[in-house]
N, C-alpha and C positions, 0 to 999 in steps of 0.2 A: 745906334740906329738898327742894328741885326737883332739885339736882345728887343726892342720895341717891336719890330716888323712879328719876332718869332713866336711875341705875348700875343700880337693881335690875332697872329695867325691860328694859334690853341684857340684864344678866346673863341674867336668862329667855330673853330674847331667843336668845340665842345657843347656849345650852341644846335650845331649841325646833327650830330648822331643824337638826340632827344629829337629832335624835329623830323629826324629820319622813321625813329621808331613811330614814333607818332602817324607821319604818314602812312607808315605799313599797315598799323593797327587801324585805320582809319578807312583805308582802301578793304580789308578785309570784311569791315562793318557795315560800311555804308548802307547793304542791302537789308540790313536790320527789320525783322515785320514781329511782331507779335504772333505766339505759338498756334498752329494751324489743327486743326477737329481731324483726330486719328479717329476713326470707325474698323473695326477690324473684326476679324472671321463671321464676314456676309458669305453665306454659302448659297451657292446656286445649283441648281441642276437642270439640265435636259438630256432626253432619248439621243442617242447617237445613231442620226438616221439619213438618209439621202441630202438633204437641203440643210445640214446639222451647220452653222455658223457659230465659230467661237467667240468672234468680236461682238455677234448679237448676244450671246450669252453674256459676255463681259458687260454692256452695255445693261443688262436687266440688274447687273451685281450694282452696276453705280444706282440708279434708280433706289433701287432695295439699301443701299447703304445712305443715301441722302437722305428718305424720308425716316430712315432710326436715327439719322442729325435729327432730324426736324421733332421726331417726337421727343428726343431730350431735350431740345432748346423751346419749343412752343408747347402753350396750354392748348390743350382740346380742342378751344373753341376757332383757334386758327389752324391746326392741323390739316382740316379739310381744304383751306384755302389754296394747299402747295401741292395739293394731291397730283394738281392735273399739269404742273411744269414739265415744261419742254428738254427733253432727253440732252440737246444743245446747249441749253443753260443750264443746264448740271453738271455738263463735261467746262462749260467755262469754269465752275468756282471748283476744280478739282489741282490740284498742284502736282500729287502722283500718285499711286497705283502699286501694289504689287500681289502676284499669285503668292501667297502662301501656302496654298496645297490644292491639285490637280488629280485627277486618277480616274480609272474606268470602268467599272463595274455591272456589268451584266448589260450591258451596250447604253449604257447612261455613264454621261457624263458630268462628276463634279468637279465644280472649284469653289475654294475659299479666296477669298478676297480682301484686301487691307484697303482704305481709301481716303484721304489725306487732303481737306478740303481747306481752300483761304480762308483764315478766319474774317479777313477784312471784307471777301468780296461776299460772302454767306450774310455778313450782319448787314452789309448794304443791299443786298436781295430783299433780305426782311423788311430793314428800315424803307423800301420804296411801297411795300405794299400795308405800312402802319403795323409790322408785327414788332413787338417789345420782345426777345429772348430773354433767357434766362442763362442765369451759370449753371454750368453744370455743377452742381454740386451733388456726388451721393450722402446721403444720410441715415442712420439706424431710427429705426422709429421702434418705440414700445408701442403695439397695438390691444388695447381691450376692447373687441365685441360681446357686447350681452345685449341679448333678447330676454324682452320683458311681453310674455305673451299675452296678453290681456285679454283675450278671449279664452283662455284655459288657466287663467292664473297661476302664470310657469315661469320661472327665471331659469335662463339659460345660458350657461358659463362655457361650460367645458365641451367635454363629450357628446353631449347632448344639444349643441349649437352648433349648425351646419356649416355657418360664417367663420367659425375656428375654426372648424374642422377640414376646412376647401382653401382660408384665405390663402397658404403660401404654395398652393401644388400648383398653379398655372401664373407663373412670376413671368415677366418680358426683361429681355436683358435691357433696351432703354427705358426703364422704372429709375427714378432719381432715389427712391425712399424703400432700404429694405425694412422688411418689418418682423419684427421680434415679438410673438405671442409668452404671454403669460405661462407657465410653469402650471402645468393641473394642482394646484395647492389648496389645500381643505383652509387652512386658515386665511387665504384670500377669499376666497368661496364665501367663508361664516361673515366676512368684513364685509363684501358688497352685499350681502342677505339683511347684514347688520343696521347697513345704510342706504337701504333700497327705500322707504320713505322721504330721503333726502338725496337720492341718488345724482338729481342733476346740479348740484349745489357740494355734494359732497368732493374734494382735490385731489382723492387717489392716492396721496401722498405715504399714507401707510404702507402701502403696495409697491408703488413703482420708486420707493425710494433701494429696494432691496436687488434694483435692475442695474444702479449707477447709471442711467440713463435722462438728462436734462431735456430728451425727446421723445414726445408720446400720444397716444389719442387715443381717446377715450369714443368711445362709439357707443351710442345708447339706441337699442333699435326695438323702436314699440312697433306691437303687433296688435292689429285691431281690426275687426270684420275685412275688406277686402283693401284695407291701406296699410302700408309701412312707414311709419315717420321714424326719421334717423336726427338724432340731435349728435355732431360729431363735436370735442373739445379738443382742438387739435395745438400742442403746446411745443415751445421750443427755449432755446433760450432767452430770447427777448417776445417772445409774444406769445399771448392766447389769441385763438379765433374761434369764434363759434359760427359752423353750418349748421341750417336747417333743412333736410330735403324729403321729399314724400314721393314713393313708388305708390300705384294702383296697380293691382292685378297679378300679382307674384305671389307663388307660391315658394316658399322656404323648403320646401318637402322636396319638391322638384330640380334637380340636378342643374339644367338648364336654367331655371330660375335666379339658382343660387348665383351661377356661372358668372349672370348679366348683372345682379345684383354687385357680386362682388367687382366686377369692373367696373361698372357705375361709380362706388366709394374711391375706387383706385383713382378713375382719372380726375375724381374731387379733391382728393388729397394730395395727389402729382400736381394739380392746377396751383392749389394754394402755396406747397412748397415755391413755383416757379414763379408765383406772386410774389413773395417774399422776397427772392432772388430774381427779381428784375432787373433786366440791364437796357436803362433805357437811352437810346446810341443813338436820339436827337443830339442830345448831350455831348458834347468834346470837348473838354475839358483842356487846355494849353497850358502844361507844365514844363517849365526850364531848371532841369537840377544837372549842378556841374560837380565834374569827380575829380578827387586830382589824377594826373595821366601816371605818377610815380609807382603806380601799383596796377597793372591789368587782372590780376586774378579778379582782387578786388572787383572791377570794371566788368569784366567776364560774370562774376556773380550777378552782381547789379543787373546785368542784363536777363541772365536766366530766372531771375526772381521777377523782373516783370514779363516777363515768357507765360509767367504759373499765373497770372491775376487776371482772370476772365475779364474786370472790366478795362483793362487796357485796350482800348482798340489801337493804338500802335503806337511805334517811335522808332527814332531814329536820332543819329549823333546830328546836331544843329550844325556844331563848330566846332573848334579845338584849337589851342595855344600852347606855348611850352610847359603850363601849370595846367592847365584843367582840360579836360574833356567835358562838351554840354551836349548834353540829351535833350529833345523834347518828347513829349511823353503826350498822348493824346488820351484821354481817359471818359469815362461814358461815368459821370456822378459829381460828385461833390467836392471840395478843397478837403473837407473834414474826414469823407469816406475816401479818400487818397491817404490823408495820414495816418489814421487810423490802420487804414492795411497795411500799410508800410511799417508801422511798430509795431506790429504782430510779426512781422519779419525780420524784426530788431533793428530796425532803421530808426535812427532822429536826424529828423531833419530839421537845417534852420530856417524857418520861414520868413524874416521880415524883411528880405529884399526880394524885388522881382526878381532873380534867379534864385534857385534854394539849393542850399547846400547841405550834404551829411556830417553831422558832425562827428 
């Protein structure tokens, strides 16, 4: 009876401290959200003078740090729409804050600023007012500008092209796409001369294979009495897209001209990138995948790996048993753009039951 009683009592026993663990790991998690929009060294300043407030000053850092969110995550043509948000609903979708560097110089005051935004309450802001973000993703772009002057019949490459010569001096740190100019190369130079009859049809591929670059855009910018027409072929790995856009009234010659020019092309090619990378957060996606609990590192990973996937919009642990931990996972796309990311992360998963499991 004592050898029975002492089996059952292990059995529990042992039962017990896995269900224990379990709940520790579980109470630790539960507040689980999807990784939050770091924005960092926003620098502010003002005159250090009679009415001088530093909360106001702090207050213009958040503003200044929301709308460099917003121009990473929105195209251009919604930009303008956030401009005029309320200082109040800024500080809601903020989570924290901190001074990274303060100092006083000649009765001016700066601070640097870090600012640490909900990812979930930002995309719901958006999502009330029909904006789609975008991931942020940066990317290297190959850029070729040539002007093809057609009122002086001049081709214009290198040195002698204003648009090369300006496009990387006035870069914004929220640009998603840096861009990599061609190399002054005479034997690039003789190829696009070579194939300047066939210029908008020719692939570049002589050229830009010598960058190791699968990203790149070609910009062909005819010049003709008082218009500019711009044919852009803007390529990546899975896509061509071709713009067509026409400026009046610019002068190339002109500083200023160039200035607005070149930002003009920027916020077209910033737009299409965030095309590309849309994340459109109608969409939520209910995914149930379960881990086994025998391994938290594991677990811990699984988590910080969906932390890094812009389109998660959240999850959290469902439920838990003595064998598995389940996750539900709420995601802005597709069944197929789920798996797909996730085996780029070396995950397989097995889909054919309504819960999915890694195998």
């Amino acid at each position: 009876m004592t050898f029975k009683f002492c089996m059952h009592y292990l059995s529990r026993l042992y039962i017990f401290f896995p269900v224990l663990s379990l709940i520790i790991f579980f109470f630790s998690t539960i507040e689980v959200k999807a990784k939050s929009f770091e924005i960092n060294n926003i620098e502010i300043s003002q005159p250090f003078e009679n009415n001088f407030d530093k909360n106001k000053v702090i207050d213009s850092g958040f503003k200044k740090a929301f709308l460099e969110l917003i121009f990473k995550l929105a195209k251009s043509s919604d930009q303008e729409k956030l401009k005029s948000i309320k200082l109040n609903e800024i500080k809601g979708m903020i989570e924290t804050f901190s001074i990274q560097e303060e100092k006083f110089i000649n009765q001016v005051y700066f601070v640097t600023l870090g600012v640490s935004f909900n990812k979930r309450k930002i995309f719901h802001y958006l999502e009330k007012r029909n904006i789609y973000p975008s991931q942020i993703k940066s990317k290297k772009f190959l850029f070729i500008p040539i002007i093809i002057d057609e009122n002086n019949n001049e081709l214009k490459v290198f040195s002698n092209n204003p648009i090369y010569r300006s496009w990387n001096s006035n870069t914004q740190s929220y640009e998603l796409i840096k861009y990599l100019l061609l190399s002054e190369d005479l034997e690039d130079l003789n190829l696009i001369k070579k194939n300047l009859e066939i210029i908008e049809t020719y692939d570049f591929s002589e050229i830009t294979k010598k960058y190791f670059l699968n990203n790149f855009i070609i910009s062909l910018i005819y010049l003709s009495n008082n218009e500019i027409k711009v044919l852009s072929k803007i390529y990546n790995e899975k896509n061509e897209i071709i713009k067509n856009n026409s400026f009046k009234n610019l002068d190339l010659k002109n500083d200023k001209d160039v200035l607005f020019f070149n930002n003009e092309l920027k916020n077209l090619y910033e737009d299409t990138w965030k095309k590309i990378n849309e994340i459109n957060t109608s969409i939520k996606l209910s995914i149930i995948i379960k881990i086994k609990n025998n391994d938290l590192i594991k677990s811990k990973q699984f988590e910080h790996d969906l932390e890094d996937i812009e389109l998660v919009n959240d999850y959290s642990i469902q439920k838990f048993n003595e064998e598995f931990i389940f996750y539900e996972i709420l995601f802005n796309g597709t069944v197929q753009n789920f798996i797909n990311i996730m085996k780029n992360k070396n995950y397989n998963l097995n889909t054919e039951k309504k819960t999915w499991t890694i195998k």
